[in-house]
C-alpha positions as CSV (number, residue, x, y, z in Angstrom):
1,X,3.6,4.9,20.2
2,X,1.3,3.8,23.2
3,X,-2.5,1.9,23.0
4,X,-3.9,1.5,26.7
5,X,-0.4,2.0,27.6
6,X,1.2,-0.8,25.6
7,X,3.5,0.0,23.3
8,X,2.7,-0.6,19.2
9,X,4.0,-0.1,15.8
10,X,1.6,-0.2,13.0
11,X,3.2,-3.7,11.7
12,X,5.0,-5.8,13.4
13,X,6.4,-9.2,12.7
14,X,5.4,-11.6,15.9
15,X,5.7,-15.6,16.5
16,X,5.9,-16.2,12.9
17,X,3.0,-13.5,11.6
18,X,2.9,-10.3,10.1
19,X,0.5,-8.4,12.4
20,X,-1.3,-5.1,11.9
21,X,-3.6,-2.8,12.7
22,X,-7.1,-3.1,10.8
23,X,-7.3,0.8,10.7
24,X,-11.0,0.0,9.1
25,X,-12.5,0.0,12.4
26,X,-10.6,3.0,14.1
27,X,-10.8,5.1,16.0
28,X,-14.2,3.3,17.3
29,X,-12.8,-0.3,18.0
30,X,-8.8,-1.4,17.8
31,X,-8.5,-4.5,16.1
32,X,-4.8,-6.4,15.1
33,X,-5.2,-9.3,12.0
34,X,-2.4,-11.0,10.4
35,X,-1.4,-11.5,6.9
36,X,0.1,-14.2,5.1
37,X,-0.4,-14.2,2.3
38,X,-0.2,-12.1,-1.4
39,X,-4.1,-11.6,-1.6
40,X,-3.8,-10.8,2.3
41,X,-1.2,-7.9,1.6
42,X,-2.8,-6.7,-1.7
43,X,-6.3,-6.4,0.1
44,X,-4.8,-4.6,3.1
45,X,-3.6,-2.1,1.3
46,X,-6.3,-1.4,-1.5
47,X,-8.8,-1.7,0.9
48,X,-7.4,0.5,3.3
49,X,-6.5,-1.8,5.8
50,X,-2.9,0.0,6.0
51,X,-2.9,3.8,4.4
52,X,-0.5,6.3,4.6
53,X,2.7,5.8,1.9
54,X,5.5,4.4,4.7
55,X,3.4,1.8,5.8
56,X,2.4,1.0,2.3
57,X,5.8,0.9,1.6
58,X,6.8,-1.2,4.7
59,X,3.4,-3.6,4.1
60,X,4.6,-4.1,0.8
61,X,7.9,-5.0,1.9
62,X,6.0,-7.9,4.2
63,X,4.1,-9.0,1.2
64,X,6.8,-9.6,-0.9
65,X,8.5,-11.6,2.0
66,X,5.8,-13.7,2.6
67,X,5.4,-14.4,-0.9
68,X,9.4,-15.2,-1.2
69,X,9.1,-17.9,1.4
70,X,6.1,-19.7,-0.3
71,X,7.5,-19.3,-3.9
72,X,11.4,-17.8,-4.6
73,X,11.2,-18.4,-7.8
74,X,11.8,-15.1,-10.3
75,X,8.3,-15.1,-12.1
76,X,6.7,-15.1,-8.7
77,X,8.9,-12.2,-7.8
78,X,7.9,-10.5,-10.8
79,X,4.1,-11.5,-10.2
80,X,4.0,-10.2,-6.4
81,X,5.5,-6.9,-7.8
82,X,3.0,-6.5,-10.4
83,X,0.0,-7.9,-7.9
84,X,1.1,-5.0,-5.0
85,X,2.0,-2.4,-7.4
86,X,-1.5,-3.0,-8.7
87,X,-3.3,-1.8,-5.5
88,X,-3.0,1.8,-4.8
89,X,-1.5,3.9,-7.7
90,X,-0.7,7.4,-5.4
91,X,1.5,7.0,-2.9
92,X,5.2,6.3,-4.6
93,X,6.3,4.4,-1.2
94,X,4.4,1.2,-3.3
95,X,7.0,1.3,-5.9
96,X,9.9,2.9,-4.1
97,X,9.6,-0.4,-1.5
98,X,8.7,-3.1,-4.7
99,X,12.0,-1.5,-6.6
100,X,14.0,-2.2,-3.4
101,X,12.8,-5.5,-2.7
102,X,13.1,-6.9,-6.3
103,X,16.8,-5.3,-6.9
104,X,17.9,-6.6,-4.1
105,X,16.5,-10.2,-4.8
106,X,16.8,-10.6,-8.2
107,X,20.9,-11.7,-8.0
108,X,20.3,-13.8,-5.2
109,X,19.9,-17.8,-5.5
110,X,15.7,-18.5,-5.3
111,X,16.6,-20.7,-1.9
112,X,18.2,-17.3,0.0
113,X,15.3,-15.4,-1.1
114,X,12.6,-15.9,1.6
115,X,15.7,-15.1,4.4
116,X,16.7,-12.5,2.7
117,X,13.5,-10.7,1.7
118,X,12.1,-11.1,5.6
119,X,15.7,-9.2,6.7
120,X,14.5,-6.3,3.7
121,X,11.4,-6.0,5.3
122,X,12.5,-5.6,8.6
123,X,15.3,-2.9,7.7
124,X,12.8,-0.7,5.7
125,X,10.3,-0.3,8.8
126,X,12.9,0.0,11.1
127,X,14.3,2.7,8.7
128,X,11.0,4.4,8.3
129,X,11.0,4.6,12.1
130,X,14.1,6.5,12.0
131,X,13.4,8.6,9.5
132,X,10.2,9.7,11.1
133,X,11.8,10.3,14.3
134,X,14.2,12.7,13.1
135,X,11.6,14.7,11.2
136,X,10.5,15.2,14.3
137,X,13.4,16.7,15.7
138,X,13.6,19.2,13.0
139,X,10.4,20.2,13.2
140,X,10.3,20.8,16.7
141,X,12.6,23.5,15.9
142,X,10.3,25.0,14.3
143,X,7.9,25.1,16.8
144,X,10.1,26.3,19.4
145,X,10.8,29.2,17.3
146,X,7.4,29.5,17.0
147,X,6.6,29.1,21.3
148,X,10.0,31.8,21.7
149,X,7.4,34.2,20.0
150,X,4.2,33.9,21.7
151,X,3.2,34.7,25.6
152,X,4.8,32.9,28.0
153,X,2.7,29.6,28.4
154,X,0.3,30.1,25.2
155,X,-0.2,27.1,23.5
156,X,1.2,27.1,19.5
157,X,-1.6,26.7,17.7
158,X,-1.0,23.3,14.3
159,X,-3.5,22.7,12.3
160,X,-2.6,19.4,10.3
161,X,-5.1,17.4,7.7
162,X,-5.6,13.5,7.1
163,X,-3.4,11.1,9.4
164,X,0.0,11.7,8.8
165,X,0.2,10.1,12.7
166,X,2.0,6.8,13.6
167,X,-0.7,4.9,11.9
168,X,0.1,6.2,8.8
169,X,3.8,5.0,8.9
170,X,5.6,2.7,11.2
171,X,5.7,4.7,13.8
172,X,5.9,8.2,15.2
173,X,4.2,9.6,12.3
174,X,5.5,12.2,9.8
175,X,3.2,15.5,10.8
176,X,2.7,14.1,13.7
177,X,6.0,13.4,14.3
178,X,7.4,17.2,15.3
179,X,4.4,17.2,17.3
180,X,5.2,14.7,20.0
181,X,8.6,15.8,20.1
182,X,7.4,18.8,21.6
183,X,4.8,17.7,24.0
184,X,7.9,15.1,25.3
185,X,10.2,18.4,25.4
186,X,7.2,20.2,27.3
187,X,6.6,23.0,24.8
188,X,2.4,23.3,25.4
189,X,0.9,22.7,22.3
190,X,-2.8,22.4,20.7
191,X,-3.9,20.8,17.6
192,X,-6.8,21.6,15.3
193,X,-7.4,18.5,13.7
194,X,-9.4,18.0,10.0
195,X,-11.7,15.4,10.0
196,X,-11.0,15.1,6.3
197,X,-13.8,13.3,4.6
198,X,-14.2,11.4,3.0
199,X,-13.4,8.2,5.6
200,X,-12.7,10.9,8.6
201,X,-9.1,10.5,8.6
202,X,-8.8,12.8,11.2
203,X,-10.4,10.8,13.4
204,X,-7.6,8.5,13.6
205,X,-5.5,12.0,14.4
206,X,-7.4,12.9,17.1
207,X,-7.5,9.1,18.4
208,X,-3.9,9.0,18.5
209,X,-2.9,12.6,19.9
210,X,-5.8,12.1,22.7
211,X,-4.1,8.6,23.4
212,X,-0.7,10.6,23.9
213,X,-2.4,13.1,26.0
214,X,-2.4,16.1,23.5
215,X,-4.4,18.7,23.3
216,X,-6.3,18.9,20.4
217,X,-10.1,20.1,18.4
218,X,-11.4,17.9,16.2
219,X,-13.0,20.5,13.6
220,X,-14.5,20.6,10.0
221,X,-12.5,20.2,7.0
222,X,-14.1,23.8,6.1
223,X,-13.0,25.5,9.1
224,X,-9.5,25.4,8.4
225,X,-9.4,29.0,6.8
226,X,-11.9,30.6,9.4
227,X,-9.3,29.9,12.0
228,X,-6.5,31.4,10.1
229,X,-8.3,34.4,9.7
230,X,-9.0,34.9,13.2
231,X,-5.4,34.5,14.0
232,X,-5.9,31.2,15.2
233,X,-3.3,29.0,13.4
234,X,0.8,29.4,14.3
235,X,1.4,26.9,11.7
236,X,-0.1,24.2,9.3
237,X,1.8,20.8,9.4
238,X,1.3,17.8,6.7
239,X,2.6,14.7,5.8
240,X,2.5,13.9,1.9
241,X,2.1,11.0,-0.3
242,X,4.1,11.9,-3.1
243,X,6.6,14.9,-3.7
244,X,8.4,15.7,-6.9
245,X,11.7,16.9,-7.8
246,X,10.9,20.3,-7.7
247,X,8.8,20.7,-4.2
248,X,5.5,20.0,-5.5
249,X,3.1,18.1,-2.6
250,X,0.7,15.4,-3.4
251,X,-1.4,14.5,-0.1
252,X,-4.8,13.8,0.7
253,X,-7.7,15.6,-1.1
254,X,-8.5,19.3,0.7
255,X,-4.7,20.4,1.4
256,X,-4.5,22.4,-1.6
257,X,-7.4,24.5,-0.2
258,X,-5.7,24.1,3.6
259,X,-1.9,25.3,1.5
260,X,-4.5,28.3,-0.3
261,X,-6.0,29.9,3.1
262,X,-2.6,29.6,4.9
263,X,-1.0,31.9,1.8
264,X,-3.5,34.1,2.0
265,X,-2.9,34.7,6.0
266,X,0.7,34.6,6.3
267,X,0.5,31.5,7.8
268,X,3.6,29.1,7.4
269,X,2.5,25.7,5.4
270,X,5.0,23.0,6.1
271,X,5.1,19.7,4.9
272,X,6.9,16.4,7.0
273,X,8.4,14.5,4.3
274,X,10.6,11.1,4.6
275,X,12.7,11.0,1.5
276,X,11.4,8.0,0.4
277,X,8.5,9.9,-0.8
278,X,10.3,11.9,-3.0
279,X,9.4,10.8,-7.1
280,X,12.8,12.4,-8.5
281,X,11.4,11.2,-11.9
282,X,8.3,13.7,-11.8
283,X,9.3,17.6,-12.0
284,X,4.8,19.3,-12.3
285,X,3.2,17.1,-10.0
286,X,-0.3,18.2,-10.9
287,X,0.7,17.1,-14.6
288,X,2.7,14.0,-13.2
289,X,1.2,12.3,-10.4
290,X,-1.2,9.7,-11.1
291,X,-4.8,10.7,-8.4
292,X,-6.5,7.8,-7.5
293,X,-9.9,8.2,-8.0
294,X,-11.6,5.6,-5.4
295,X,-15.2,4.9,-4.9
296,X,-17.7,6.7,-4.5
297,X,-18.9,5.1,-1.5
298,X,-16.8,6.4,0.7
299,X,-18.3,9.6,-0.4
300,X,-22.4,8.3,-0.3
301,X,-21.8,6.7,3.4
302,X,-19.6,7.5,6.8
303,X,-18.7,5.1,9.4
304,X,-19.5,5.8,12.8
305,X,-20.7,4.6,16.3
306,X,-24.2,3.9,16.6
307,X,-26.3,5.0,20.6
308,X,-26.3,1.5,21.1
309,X,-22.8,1.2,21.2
310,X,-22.3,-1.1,17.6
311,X,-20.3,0.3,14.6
312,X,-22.9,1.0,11.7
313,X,-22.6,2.6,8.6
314,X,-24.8,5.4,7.0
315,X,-25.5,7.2,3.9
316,X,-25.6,10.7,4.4
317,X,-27.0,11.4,0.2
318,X,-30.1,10.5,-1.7
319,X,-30.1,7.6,-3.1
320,X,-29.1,7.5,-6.4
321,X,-26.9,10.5,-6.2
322,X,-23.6,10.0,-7.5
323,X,-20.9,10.5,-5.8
324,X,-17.0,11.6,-7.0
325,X,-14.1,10.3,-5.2
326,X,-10.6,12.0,-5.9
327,X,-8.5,10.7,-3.1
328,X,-5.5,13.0,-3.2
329,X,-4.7,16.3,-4.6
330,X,-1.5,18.6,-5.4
331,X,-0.1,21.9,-3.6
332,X,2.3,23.3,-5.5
333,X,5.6,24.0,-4.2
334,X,4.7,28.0,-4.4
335,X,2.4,27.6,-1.5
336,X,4.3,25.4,0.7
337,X,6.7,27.4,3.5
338,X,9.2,24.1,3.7
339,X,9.9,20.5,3.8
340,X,10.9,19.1,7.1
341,X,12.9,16.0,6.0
342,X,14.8,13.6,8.0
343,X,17.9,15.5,6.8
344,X,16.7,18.7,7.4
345,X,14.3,21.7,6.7
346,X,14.3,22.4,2.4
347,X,12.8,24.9,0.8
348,X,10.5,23.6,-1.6
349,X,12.3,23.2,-4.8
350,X,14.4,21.4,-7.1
351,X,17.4,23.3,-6.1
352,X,17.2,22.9,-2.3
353,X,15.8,19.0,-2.6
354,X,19.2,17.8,-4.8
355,X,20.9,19.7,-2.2
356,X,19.4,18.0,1.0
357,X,19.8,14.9,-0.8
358,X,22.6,15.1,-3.5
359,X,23.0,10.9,-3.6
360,X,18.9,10.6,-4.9
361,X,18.9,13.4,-6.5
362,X,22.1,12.3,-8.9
363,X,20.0,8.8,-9.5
């Protein structure tokens, strides 16, 4: 995707650095650091430096590559696994990426390591890429279908909550993803866009569809069901951090309320999912799934930019009011319409997953 017109992922690999974007500061200033090294990657991504689960996944990836060329030996891999797993416990993209990375280091002399780990790295994000590319061509199938229905010229109507944009993978997003497929195929499209507190997610949403020239509403995370009830909503588009076996969708806290007023409107509740995310190990993900609970800061205070132009933060609760902080939350597989996958649209379940992906499923 574009930035003033140049062309970015979310991480790169340039003249020897790993380079990203500091999503901290977004969507009020654009900022690119580098990492080198293991505290670098495991601060990025527990502080929210990266977020969304690909480009944990792919940061990860980096980390461990980094870490390979400063120390191959086999406790160190087992350290940097332990030091990244560490850092965010929701998204399974952490471990699916650590797994890869150690299986495929383990048997290899401590000298071809750092080579070898770098060439991992590389093939995951450029795998992520693909894989969020074609999500997006089977989801603009769905839209289509959608645009063959309505008046000629009628904009469909998404709702979508959190980032599930470019800057939540490596690029082309996964909700997002469907989305510029059909502004590129010229179907007229308009977006209402959650801010999703806490840290106004959504902001980065409406940063990047704005930046692509999309039309779009940048609207309270309460306002969601209003619209559906009024007619307003064609369809509600995700992404998701973790899936289970069975179709259940963990994502960022307030889409089981979104997946809730969508059921109770007829309105179809889709969820982009790259395979990766899939935790064939967990069949009731609101038993299963580990919710990261962060602080409550994030809650007490919002980010914004000040009149004079500066970025300032500001609590928005009395002081000394506590504040609760579940980042993520489950919709179960009931609720949810389909998952758009790189392979395909599935229904949500355990039966139409193993058949969409028969290989993972088996493991």
């Amino acid at each position: 995707m574009k930035v003033n017109g140049k062309p970015y992922r979310s991480i790169w690999y340039e003249a020897g650095n790993v380079r990203i974007i500091d999503q901290r500061w977004l969507p009020h200033d654009f900022r690119v650091v580098s990492l080198k090294t293991r505290e670098d990657f495991a601060t990025a991504i527990r502080d929210m430096w990266v977020r969304g689960a690909p480009l944990i996944g792919a940061t990860a990836a980096y980390g461990v590559a980094e870490d390979m060329a400063r120390d191959p030996s086999d406790a160190n891999l087992n350290d940097t696994w332990d030091v990244l797993h560490a850092t965010r416990p929701t998204a399974i993209n952490l471990r699916w990426a650590l797994d890869r990375c150690r299986a495929h280091l383990a048997p290899l002399a401590p000298d071809l390591r750092a080579a070898a780990a770098m060439q991992l790295a590389h093939d995951i994000a450029d795998e992520d890429v693909e894989i969020n590319r074609r999500i997006g061509v089977n989801g603009l199938q769905i839209i289509r279908d959608i645009a063959a229905r309505k008046p000629a010229g009628e904009p469909v109507n998404l709702l979508t909550h959190c980032n599930a944009g470019w800057l939540a993978t490596v690029d082309w997003g996964t909700a997002t993803s469907p989305m510029y497929h059909a502004a590129e195929a010229g179907i007229p499209i308009h977006v209402w866009v959650d801010e999703t507190r806490p840290r106004n997610q959504g902001a980065m949403t409406a940063w990047e569809l704005g930046s692509h020239g999309i039309d779009h509403t940048y609207i309270t995370d309460n306002a969601g069901g209003h619209l559906m009830q009024h007619g307003q909503v064609d369809m509600v588009i995700t992404g998701t951090d973790r899936t289970t076996a069975t179709g259940d969708v963990c994502n960022k806290i307030g889409t089981y309320l979104k997946a809730l007023a969508a059921k109770d409107n007829n309105v179809p509740f889709y969820v982009a999912l790259p395979s990766p995310t899939i935790d064939w190990t967990v069949g009731d993900g609101v038993a299963g799934i580990p919710i990261e609970d962060r602080p409550e800061r994030e809650v007490t205070h919002i980010q914004g930019t000040a009149q004079d132009g500066s970025i300032a933060e500001v609590g928005v609760t009395p002081v000394g009011s506590p504040g609760g902080n579940p980042a993520f939350d489950v919709t179960p597989a009931r609720l949810v319409t389909g998952l758009i996958t790189e392979n395909g649209v599935a229904e949500a379940s355990a039966e139409s997953l193993a058949r969409m992906f028969p290989g993972k499923a088996a493991e």
